[in-house]
Structures are given as structure tokens and as C-alpha cells.
LUMGU-890349 format. One line per 4 residues: number of its first residue (from 1); for each residue x, y, z of C-alpha. Coordinates in steps of 0.5 Angstrom, whole numbers. Each point is the difference from the previous one (the first is absolute). Example, Ala and Ser with C-alpha at 12.3 -4.5 7.8 and 13.67 -1.06 7.14 Angstrom:
2
1	25:-9:16 ~ 2:7:-2
***
This chain:
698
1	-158:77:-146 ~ 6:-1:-5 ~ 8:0:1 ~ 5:-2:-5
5	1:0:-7 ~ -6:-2:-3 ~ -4:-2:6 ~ -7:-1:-1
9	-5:1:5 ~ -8:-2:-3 ~ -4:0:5 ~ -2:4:6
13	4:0:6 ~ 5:-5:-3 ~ 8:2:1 ~ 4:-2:-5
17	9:0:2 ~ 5:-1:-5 ~ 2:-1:-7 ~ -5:-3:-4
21	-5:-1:6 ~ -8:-1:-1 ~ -5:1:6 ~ -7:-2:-5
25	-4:-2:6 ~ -5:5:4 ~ 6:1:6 ~ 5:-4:-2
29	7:0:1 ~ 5:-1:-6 ~ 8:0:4 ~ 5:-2:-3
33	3:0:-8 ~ -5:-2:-4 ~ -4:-2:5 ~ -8:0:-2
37	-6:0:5 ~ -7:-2:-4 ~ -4:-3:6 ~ -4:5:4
41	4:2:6 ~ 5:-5:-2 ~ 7:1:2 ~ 7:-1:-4
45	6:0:3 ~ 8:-1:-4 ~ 2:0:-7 ~ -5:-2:-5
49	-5:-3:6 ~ -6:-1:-3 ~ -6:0:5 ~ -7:-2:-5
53	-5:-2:6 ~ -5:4:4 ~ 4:1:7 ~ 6:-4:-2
57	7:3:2 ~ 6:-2:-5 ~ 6:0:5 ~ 7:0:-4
61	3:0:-7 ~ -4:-3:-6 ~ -5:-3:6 ~ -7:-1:-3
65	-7:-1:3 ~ -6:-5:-1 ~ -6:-1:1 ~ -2:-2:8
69	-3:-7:1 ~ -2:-2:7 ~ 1:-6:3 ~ -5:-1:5
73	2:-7:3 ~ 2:-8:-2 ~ -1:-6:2 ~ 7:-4:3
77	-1:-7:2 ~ -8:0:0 ~ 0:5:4 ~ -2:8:-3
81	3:5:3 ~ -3:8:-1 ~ 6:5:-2 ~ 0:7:3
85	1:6:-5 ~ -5:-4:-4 ~ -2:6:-5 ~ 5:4:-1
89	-1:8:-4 ~ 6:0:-4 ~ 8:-4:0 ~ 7:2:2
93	5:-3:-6 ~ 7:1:2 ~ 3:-1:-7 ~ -2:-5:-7
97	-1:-7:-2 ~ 8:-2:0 ~ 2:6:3 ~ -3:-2:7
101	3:4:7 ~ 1:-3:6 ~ -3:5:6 ~ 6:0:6
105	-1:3:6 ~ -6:-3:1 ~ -3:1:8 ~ -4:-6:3
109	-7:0:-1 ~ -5:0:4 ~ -2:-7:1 ~ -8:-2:0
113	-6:-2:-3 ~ -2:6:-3 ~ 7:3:-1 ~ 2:3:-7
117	7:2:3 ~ 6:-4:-5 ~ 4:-4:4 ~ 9:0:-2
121	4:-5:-1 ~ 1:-2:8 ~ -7:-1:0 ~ 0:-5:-5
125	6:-3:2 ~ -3:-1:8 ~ -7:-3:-4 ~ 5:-5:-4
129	4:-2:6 ~ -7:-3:4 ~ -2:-3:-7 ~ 7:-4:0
133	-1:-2:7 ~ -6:-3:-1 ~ 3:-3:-6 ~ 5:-3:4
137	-5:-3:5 ~ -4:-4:-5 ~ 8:-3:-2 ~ 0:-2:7
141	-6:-3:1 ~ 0:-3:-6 ~ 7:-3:3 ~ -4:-2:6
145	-7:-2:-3 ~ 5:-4:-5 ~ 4:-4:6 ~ -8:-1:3
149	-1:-4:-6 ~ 6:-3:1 ~ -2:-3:7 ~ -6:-1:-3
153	2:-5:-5 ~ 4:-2:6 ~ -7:-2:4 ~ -3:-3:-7
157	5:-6:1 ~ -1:0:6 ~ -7:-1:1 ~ 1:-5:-7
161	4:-4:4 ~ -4:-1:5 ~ -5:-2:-6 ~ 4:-6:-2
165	0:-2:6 ~ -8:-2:-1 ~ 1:0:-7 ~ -2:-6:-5
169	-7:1:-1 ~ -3:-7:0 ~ -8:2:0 ~ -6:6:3
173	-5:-2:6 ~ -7:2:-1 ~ -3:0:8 ~ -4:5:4
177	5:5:1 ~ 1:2:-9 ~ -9:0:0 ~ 0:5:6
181	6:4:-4 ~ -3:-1:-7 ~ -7:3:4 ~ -5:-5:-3
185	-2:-2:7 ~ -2:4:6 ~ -3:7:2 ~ 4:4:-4
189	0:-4:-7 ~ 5:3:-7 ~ -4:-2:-7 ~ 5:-3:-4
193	-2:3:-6 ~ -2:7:2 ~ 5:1:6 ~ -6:3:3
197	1:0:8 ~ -7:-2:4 ~ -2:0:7 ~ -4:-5:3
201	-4:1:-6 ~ -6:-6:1 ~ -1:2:7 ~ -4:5:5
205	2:6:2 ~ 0:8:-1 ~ 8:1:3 ~ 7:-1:0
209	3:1:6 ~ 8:1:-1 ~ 1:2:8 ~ 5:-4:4
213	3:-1:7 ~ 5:6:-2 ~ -8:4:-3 ~ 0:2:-6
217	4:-1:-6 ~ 2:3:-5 ~ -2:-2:-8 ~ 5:1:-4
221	1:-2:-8 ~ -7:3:-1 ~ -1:2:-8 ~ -3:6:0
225	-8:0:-1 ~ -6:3:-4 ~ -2:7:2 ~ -9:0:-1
229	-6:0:5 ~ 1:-8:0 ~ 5:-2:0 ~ 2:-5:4
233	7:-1:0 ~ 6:3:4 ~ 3:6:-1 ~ 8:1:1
237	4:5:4 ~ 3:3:-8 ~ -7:2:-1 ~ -1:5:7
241	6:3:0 ~ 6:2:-6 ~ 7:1:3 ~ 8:-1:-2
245	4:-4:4 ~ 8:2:1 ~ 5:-5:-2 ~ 6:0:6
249	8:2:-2 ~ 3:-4:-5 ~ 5:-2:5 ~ -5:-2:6
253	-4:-5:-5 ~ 7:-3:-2 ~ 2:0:8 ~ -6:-3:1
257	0:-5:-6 ~ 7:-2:2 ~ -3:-2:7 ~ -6:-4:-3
261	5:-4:-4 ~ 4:-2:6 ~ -6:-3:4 ~ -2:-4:-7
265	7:-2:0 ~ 0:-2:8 ~ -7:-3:-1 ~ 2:-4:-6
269	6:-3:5 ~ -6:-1:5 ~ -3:-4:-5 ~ 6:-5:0
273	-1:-3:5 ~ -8:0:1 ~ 1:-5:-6 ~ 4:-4:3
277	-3:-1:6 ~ -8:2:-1 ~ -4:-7:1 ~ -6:5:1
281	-7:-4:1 ~ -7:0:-3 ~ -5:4:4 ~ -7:-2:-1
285	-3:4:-6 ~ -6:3:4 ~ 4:3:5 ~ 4:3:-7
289	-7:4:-2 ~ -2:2:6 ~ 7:3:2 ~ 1:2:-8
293	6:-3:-1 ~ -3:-3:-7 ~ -6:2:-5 ~ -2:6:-4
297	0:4:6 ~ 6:-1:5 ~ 2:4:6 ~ 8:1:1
301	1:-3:7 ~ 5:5:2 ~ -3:6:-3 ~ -7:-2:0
305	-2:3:-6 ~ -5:-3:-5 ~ 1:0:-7 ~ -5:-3:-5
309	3:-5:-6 ~ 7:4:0 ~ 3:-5:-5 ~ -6:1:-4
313	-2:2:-6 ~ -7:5:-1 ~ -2:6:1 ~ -7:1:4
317	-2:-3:6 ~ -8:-2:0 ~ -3:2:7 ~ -7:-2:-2
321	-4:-7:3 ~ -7:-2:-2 ~ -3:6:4 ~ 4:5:-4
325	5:5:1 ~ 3:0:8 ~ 3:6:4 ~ 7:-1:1
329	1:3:7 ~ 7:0:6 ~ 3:4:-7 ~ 7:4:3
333	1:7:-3 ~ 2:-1:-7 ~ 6:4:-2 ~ -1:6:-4
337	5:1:-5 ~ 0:1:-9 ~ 3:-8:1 ~ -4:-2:5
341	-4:-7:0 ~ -2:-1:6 ~ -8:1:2 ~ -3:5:3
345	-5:0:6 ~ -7:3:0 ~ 3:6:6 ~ 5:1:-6
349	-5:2:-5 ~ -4:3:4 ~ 4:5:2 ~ 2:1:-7
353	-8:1:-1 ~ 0:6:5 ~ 5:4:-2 ~ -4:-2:-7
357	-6:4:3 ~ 4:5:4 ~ 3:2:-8 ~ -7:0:-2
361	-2:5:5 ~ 5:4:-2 ~ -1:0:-6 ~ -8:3:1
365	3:5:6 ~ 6:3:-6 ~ -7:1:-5 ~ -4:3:5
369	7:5:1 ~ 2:0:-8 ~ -8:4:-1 ~ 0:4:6
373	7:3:-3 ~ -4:1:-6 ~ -4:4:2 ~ 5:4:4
377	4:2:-6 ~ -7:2:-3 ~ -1:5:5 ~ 8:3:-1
381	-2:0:-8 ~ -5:5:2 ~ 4:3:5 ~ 6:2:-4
385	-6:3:-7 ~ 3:7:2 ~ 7:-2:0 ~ 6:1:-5
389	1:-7:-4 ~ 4:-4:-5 ~ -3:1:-7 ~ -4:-8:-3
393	2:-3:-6 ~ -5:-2:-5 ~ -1:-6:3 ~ -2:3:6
397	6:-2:3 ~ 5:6:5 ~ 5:4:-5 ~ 5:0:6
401	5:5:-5 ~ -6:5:-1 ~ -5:5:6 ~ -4:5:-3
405	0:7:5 ~ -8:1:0 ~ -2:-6:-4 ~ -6:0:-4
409	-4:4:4 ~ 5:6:-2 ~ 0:4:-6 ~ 6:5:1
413	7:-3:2 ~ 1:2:7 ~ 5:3:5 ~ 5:-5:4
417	2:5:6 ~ 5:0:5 ~ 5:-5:-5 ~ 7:0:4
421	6:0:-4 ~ 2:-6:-4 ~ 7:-4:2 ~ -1:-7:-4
425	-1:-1:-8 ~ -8:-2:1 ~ -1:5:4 ~ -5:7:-2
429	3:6:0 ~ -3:6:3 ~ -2:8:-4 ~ 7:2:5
433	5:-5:-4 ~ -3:1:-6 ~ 1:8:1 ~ 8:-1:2
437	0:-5:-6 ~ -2:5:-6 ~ 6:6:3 ~ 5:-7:1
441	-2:0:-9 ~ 0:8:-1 ~ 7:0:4 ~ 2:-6:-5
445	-2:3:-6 ~ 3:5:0 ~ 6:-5:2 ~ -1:-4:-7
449	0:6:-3 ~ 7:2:2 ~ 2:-6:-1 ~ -1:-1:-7
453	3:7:-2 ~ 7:-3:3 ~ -2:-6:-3 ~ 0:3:-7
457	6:3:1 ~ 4:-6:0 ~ 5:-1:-5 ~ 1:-6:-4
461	5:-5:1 ~ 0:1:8 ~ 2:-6:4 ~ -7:1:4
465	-5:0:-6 ~ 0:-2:-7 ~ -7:1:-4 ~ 1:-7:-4
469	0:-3:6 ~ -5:2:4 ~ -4:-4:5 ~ -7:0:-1
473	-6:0:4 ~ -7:-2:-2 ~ -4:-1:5 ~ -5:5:1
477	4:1:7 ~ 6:-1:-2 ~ 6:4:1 ~ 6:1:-4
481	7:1:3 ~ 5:3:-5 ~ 5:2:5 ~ 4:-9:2
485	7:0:0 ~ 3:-3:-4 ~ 4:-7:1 ~ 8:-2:-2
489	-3:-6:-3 ~ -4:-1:-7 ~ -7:2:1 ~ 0:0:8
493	-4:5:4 ~ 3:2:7 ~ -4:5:5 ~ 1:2:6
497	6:4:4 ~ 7:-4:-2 ~ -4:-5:-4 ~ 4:-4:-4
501	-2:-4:-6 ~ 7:-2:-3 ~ -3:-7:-3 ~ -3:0:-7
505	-8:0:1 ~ 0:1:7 ~ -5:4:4 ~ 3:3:7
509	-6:4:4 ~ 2:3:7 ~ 6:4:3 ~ 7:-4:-1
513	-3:-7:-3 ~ 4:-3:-5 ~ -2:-4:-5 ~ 8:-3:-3
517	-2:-6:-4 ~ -5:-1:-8 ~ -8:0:2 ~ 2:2:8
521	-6:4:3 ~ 1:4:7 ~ -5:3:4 ~ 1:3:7
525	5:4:3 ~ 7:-3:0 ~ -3:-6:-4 ~ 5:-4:-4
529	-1:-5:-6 ~ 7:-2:-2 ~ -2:-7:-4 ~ -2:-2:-7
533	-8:1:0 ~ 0:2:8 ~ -6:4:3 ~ 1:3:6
537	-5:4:4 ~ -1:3:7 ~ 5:5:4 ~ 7:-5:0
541	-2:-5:-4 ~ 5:-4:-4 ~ 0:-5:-6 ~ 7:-2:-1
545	-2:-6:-4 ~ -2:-1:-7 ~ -8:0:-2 ~ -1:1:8
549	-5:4:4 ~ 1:3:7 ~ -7:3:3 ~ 0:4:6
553	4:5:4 ~ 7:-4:2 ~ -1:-6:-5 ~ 6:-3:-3
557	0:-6:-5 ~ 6:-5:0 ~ -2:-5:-6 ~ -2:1:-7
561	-7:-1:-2 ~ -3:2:7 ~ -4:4:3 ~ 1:3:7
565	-4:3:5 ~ 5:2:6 ~ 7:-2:2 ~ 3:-4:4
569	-2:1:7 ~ -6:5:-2 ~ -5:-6:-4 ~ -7:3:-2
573	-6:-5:-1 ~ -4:0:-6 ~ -7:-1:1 ~ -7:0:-4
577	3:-6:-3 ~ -5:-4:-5 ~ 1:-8:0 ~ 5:-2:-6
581	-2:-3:-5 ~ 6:-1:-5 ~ 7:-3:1 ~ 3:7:1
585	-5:3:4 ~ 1:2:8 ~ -4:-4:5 ~ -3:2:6
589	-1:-3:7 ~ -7:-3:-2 ~ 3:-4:-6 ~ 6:-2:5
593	-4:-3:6 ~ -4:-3:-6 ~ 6:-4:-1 ~ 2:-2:7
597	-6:-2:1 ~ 0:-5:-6 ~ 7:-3:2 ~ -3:-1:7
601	-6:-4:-2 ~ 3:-4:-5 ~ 5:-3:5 ~ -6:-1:5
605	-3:-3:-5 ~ 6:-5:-2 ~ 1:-2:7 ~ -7:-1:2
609	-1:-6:-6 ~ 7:-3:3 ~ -3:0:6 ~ -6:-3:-1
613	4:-6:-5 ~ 4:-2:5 ~ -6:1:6 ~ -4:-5:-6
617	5:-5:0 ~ 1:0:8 ~ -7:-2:1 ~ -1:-5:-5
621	7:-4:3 ~ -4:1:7 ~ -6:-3:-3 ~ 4:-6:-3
625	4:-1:6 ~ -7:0:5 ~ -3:-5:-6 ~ 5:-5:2
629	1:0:7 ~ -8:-1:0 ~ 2:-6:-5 ~ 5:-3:5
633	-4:1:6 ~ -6:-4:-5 ~ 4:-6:-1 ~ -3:-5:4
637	5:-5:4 ~ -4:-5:4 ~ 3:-7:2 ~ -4:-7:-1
641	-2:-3:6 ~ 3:-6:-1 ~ 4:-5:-5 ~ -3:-1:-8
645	-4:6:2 ~ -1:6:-5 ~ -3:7:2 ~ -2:6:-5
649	-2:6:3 ~ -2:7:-3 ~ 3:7:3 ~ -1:8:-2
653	4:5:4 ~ 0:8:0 ~ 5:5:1 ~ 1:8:0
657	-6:-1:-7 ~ 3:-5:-3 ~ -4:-7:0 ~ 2:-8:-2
661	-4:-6:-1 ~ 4:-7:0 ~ -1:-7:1 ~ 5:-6:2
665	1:-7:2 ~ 4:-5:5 ~ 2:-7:-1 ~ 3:-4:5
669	3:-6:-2 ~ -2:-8:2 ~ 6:0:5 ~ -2:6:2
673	7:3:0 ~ -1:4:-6 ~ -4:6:-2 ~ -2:4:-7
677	-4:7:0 ~ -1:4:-6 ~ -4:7:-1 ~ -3:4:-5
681	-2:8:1 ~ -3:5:-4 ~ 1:7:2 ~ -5:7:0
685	5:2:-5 ~ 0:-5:-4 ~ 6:-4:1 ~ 0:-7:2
689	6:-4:3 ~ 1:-8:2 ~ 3:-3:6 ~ 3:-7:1
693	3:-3:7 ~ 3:-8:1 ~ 2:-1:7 ~ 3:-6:3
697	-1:-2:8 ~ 4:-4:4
***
């Protein structure tokens, strides 16, 4: 169908309305001065719109389409994210490159994973707030970590003045103690070369039994071993089980950061006066191994647990002795997780080996099920011979656009009876519509023929009809209408009961709509299009803005360059909304979440690297400080039993993980009223510190 002066419909079932319209595509639809259409059952809408894609909706004045391109997922901070509306059909342009629209009177969408609703300003904006929260938690706990340092640096020179009260390193001690701890003497022995780790190597036995007064311990630190039918090395929790572990709130871990500092600070205080006032004394070395205060393998006193050359580079640990490989038995549960280190116990893997056979047993049941169903749908192939079936493609493959009635054992077409009436487009129609049909074409023959008698009777220069004008329709079920009112305005096109088109190269369509301004386009009772290039469609709609669009029953526009899709108070939602892709496209909810979830993983991941900084520095202050208290309290101060007399003396020590070895001499003078003492000791860290002490005794 073809309205206004020299509208063009080319196609079938393509509409074109107004001045200069072009509908070129199959279905399309051409609405506007100048408006074109050339994709099948695309659609455009406003003067000089021109919609060019298959599907694709121009909406407004000199608006024009693209092609569609999908955006199915991105990947933000190191995580993909997979977007819904992924494989859009077509696309919705709301006008051109540097003559974008904004789109008002947007409702808020659906928000979920799966949604393709457009999301409005209030979205965004609520979206935008979290993002500014969390971007004012990371100031704040940067202003905290940062005061954190601070007290650190504050702990650092305390702990430096207590190290220059033992400074002046003067000398190391080479004893039993430094042996043990370099492992080259005892059970449990360390290469120096390798770093390799042994266990009672050059002596008898088939087990290491790891049980103590507690019962079993757990063997932690464990490097994952090989997986094959002889090996012989321990596997690690990591190696069973894959897990994520959640990390606590930011403000909980700075909280509990806090509290740690505060203990350290109190801890240091403490350690003041432990300096001053140790005078610990040495315990006789075998009672250390046995209890474990010193060597490779060592046993915290308050804890009991057992670690294995802690301070100590290598990487394996060798079981093995003259007879081979030993069991490793009083073994804990491991903990099973994608981090874990921890051993495994036999009761861990066996359980893990029985749901392996039950999986297996499974699997053969599913096979056994998987056949029997086979057979099944050969004997419903059979079954259904007689039916009626889809036709098959070359390839053998079902056709599901084609059924053949009779199939290829019938040679004659055949009769399909009892066929009710039709009500959509797609379905059959029977002998009684088609009869009431064919009378429905006699009564409207006759009618043409009536018609064009009146028609031909019409004289030139009638302001309903002028033959250099005519619109034209050449589609092969096109259809002319030769009878449009014309509009007051140059070349405008109005149609309808108290239609007005007072603005040149306007098209008004319905009764009482207007279209008072250049290139404005009205469709729907009372419609209004006063602004400059404005469209307005739906019953009530008005687009009082330049180069403006209000679609939809009620919708107004208040803005140039916008299109609304209600009013005020009466919001619409816009659905099926495919994933933006360029700066000016629409975004969905899918693509919003996205965002959010970007923002939040990046301030997680950015206070969980300062937390462990400053959990890092915590521990190595608390390292050093247990290192010195051992070197204080390893210091020997014995006195000489009498005048002229000299004593030297060796000492070790352990605190909370920290060791020390020392040696110190006493000197007492020959009148017996003066004594000297000097000490040296060397710490697991590898610090060294020096005493000196004169005493007068009167």
C-alpha cells in the first residue's frame, strides 16, 4: 500500500506513508516524508528514516540502522562473564552517527542474569553509588593500613633498640647446638649441597611413627607427590579435593589486623623487661632432643606441634633407610582443599577409591540401560510405519518444514477431511472458507469496477488526486490509494478525520493528529508532532522536541534528540534488549551486573594484597623478637668460685620458634672484689648480639 505524493510501495505486503515514501522490502513498512524501508519486514518511522537491515526499526527523523552484531560475553578483571541476548535478530537505531537520541521514560528493568530488559538512569545511578561506596572503603582502609604501617615502623624501632642493647657483634660460636640445627648430626639429617632431608637413613626399620601423647598429628608442609603404581611419596590434601576458600569483610580483616597489632605492641613492651631481667640457665643438651627444644625436628612446648627443619631451606623429605621405603603411620586426616599441603591418611584415599568403584559400577549400569533404550526406540520406529511423518532431507536427516499426505506409497493426492476453520496465518483453511472467500472476491470485483468508473470521472486539478503525482505500487500485491488529503504544508501527506499536516514534508495518520513542524511525522488518534524532525506514534503521544520521538499510547517527550516511551508516572520497560557494543548503544542488566561485579572484585582484591602485606610484616617483627628473647635468655652468667678464677660457659635457648646459641666468660679479680663477664650470641635468624658486665663488690 502506497500513501502520499509519489510513495512508493515495491514489494508484497510493504506499506508506504507519506511524501516520497519507499517500502522496498517484503513486509516493510515506510512511515514518514522521505521515509525508506528496504530490509525485509524492516520498519521506518520519521521523516527521511531509513531502515536498511533485515527486522531493523528506524524510530525518528533521519534515524538509520546497521547491521546487528552480537555481543555475547567479556571477560573483566580476569573473570568471563556471559551476556543474555547474546544472538540478537536485527537492531532498534533511534537516529544516526552525531545525531544520537536519548531514550526517556525508561522503566526499570528486570534485573537478573538472564534479563534483556534496558535498565533507566535510576538503575545506573543506584549501580554507581555502591561503586562509590566501596571506592570510599578502600580510601578508608588505605588511611588505616597506612596508620598500620605507621605502628609498625613504630614496632621496627623498638625492636632495633633492643637489638643495640646486644649489638657489636664481636665473634660466632660453632657448638652442638648450630650442628643439630645445620643437620648434619642425628636422625634426621639435612645435605648441605642438595638440601635433601633424611630420616634415619643408615638405620633399620620399615616406620615412622608420628603419634604422640596427644595421638596423631597432623603432617603439614607436605610438597605434592608423584601419582603412579610405585610411588612411594606422600600425596597432599591439594591432590583429593578442589575447593575455593572465601575471604572474610574487608572491615573484619582490618578490625582483626588492628587487634594483632596491639598484641605485638604489648608483646614488645613485655619483652623490655624480659631483656633486663632474664638470667636464664642452660639445660643440659640431651633433655633439649628429647623434649625437642632443638635440631631439625623440634616440638613447641605449649602447642606440641612438630616441625621438620622449619627454618630450613630443601624441598623433599627422605623416609627411606637400609631396608627401603618405610609406612608413615599415626598420619591425621589431611585437610582437603585446592591449597592444601597437608598428607593424606590410607582411610582418606580409601574412601576416595570407593566412590571411584561405585562411579565405575555406574557407568556399566548406564551402558547396560543406554542398549535397552535402543532397542526400545527400534521397536516405536516400527510402530509408527503407518503413520503420518515429516518428510527427510537428502542426507537422510528429518525435513521438520515438509509431511508429505500418503508418503511414497501413495500415488493420487489425498483427501484430508474434517478440517476445522483456520483462525491464525499458519493454519489450513477448509473447502467452506474458501467457498465464502471466492463470493467475498465477486462482491469486491464488482466493487472495483464501480470504482474505477468514479475514478476515471474525476477531473484535473482536484485537490484529492493529480495524475503527475500519483503514488504507485508495484509490488505484486501492492495496492494504490489515490484518494490522501492533502496536507497545508509543502509536500505533506495527512490521512485521517480532522488529520492536520500543516509543516512541510509532514505525514499525519489518524483522526485528529498533527504534525505542525518540517519533516514531523504523526501516527494515532490525537498524536501530536510539533517539533522539528519529531515523530510521534501511538494514540496521544506527543513529541514537542526537535528531532524527538514519543512511542507509545500517552508518551510525551521533554528533551531534544530523545526518545520516550511513556510519561511521567506511566513508564514502559523495553525488552529483548541485545548486549551494547558501541559507545552509544543501550546496555542491558546483563552488561550491568557485569560491571558491579567488576568493581567489587577489584576492591576485594586490593584490600586482600594489603592485608596480607601487613600480616607479612607482623610475623616477621614476631620472628625477630622470639629470636632475641632466645638470645637473651642463651647468655650465659655464671660467677667463678673464687678470686683470680675464670669461668666460660655455652648456652642455647628457644622461644615461642625462635632459637639462639651463645658462649660468655666471668672473671673475677685477684682480691676477689671485682667481676667481668662478656657474652656473644647468634640467633636462628641470623642476627648476632654482644654483652659486657663490670661489677664491684664491697
Amino acid at each position: 500500500m502506497a500513501l502520499g505524493s509519489h510513495a512508493l510501495s515495491a514489494e508484497y505486503g510493504a506499506t508506504a506513508l507519506g511524501s516520497s515514501a519507499t517500502a522496498a522490502g517484503r513486509n516493510g513498512v515506510a512511515i514518514g516524508s522521505a521515509a525508506s524501508s528496504s530490509g525485509t519486514t524492516a520498519v521506518a518511522l520519521g521523516a527521511g528514516s531509513n531502515a536498511t537491515e533485515a527486522n531493523s526499526v528506524a524510530l525518528g527523523a533521519s534515524s538509520t540502522t546497521a547491521a546487528v552484531v552480537g555481543t555475547s560475553g567479556a571477560t573483566i578483571g580476569g573473570t568471563a562473564y556471559s551476556f543474555a541476548g547474546a544472538n540478537p535478530t536485527s537492531t532498534v537505531s533511534v537516529g544516526s552517527v552525531g545525531s544520537e537520541r536519548t531514550i526517556t521514560n525508561v522503566a526499570a528493568g528486570r534485573l537478573s542474569a538472564s534479563s534483556t530488559d534496558a535498565v533507566n538512569g535510576s538503575q545506573l545511578y543506584a549501580t554507581n553509588q555502591q561503586v562509590a561506596a566501596n571506592t570510599a572503603s578502600i580510601e578508608n582502609n588505605t588511611t588505616t593500613i597506612t596508620s598500620l604501617d605507621g605502628r609498625m615502623t613504630t614496632v621496627d624501632n623498638r625492636v632495633t633498640s633492643i637489638d643495640g642493647r646486644v649489638t657489636n657483634v664481636e665473634g660466632s660460636v660453632a657448638n652442638l647446638t648450630q650442628l643439630l640445627d645445620g643437620g648434619s648430626v642425628g636422625m634426621v639429617q639435612q645435605d648441605a649441597t642438595s638440601k635433601a632431608i633424611t630420616v634415619a637413613k643408615s638405620l633399620d626399620g620399615t616406620t615412622v611413627d608420628f603419634t604422640g601423647t596427644d595421638g596423631v598429628r597432623t603432617l603439614s608442609g607436605v610438597k605434592a607427590g608423584a601419582l603412579s603404581d610405585t610411588s612411594t611419596e606422600a600425596v597432599n590434601g591439594s591432590q583429593l579435593y578442589a575447593t575455593n576458600q572465601n575471604v572474610a569483610a574487608n572491615t573484619t580483616n582490618i578490625s582483626s589486623l588492628d587487634g594483632r597489632v596491639t598484641t605485638v605492641d604489648n608483646r614488645v613492651t613485655s619483652i623490655d623487661g624480659r631483656v633486663t631481667t632474664v638470667e636464664g640457665s642452660v639445660t643440659d643438651l640431651t633433655q633439649q632432643l628429647s623434649t625437642g627444644e632443638v635440631g631439625l625436628v623440634k616440638q613447641d612446648a605449649v602447642t606440641n606441634a612438630i616441625t621438620v627443619a622449619s627454618d630450613k631451606a630443601g624441598t623433599s623429605v627422605d623416609f627411606s633407610g637400609m631396608q627401603g621405603a618405610r609406612t608413615l603411620s599415626g598420619v591425621a586426616a589431611g585437610n582437603l582443599s585446592d591449597t592444601s599441603t597437608e598428607a593424606v591418611n590410607g582411610s582418606q584415599l580409601f574412601a576416595t577409591n570407593t566412590r571411584v568403584t561405585t562411579a565405575e559400577s555406574n557407568i556399566a549400569q548406564n551402558t547396560t540401560d543406554i542398549t535397552k533404550l535402543q532397542d526400545q526406540m527400534g521397536d516405536v520406529g516400527t510402530s509408527l510405519s503407518g503413520a503420518v511423518q515429516y518428510d527427510r532431507n537428502v542426507d537422510g536427516s528429518v525435513n521438520f518444514n515438509s509431511v508429505t499426505l500418503g508418503g511414497s506409497l501413495s500415488a493420487a493426492p489425498v483427501v484430508l477431511t474434517n478440517v476445522a476453520d483456520g483462525k491464525s496465518q499458519y493454519d489450513a483453511v477448509n473447502f467452506g472458507q474458501l467457498s465464502a472467500l471466492q463470493d467475498q472476491v465477486t462482491d469486491l470485483n464488482g466493487q472495483v469496477s464501480n470504482l474505477t468508473g468514479q475514478v476515471s470521472g474525476i477531473q484535473p486539478g482536484s485537490p484529492y488526486f493529480d495524475a503527475t503525482d500519483a503514488p504507485s505500487a508495484s509490488g505484486s500485491d501492492g495496492a494504490e490509494v489515490n484518494a490522501a488529503m492533502p496536507g497545508t504544508g509543502a509536500g505533506s501527506t495527512a490521512a485521517g478525520a480532522g488529520a492536520a499536516a500543516s509543516g512541510n514534508y509532514a505525514t499525519v495518520i489518524g483522526a485528529n493528529a498533527s504534525a505542525a513542524a518540517d519533516n514531523a511525522t504523526a501516527v494515532g488518534a490525537n498524536a501530536a508532532a510539533t517539533g522539528v524532525n519529531s515523530t510521534a506514534i501511538g494514540a496521544g503521544s506527543q513529541a514537542a522536541n526537535a528531532n524527538s520521538v514519543a512511542l507509545g499510547q500517552g508518551s510525551v517527550t521533554d528533551r531534544d534528540n530523545s526518545v520516550s516511551v511513556g510519561s511521567v508516572g506511566n513508564e514502559r520497560q523495553i525488552t529483548n534488549v541485545a548486549a551494547g557494543t558501541a559507545a552509544t548503544d543501550a546496555v542491558n542488566v546483563g552488561q550491568m551486573n557485569s560491571s558491579v561485579a567488576q568493581g567489587v572484585q577489584q576492591a576485594n582484591s586490593y584490600t586482600d594484597q594489603r592485608f596480607n602485606d601487613a600480616n607479612q610484616a607482623i610475623n616477621n617483627v614476631a620472628k625477630n623478637a622470639y629470636a632475641g628473647i632466645a638470645a637473651a635468655m642463651a647468655m650465659p652468667n655464671m660467677t667463678p668460685s673464687g678470686p683470680g678464677r675464670t669461668i666460660v660457659a655455652a648456652g642455647g635457648a628457644t622461644y615461642k620458634g625462635g632459637s639462639a646459641a651463645a658462649v660468655g666468660a666471668t672473671y673475677r679479680s685477684r682480691n676477689g672484689k671485682w667481676l667481668m663477664n662478656g657474652a656473644v650470641s647468634v640467633t636462628s635468624t641470623g642476627d648476632a648480639g654482644v654483652r659486657a658486665q663490670v661489677g664491684y663488690e664491697f
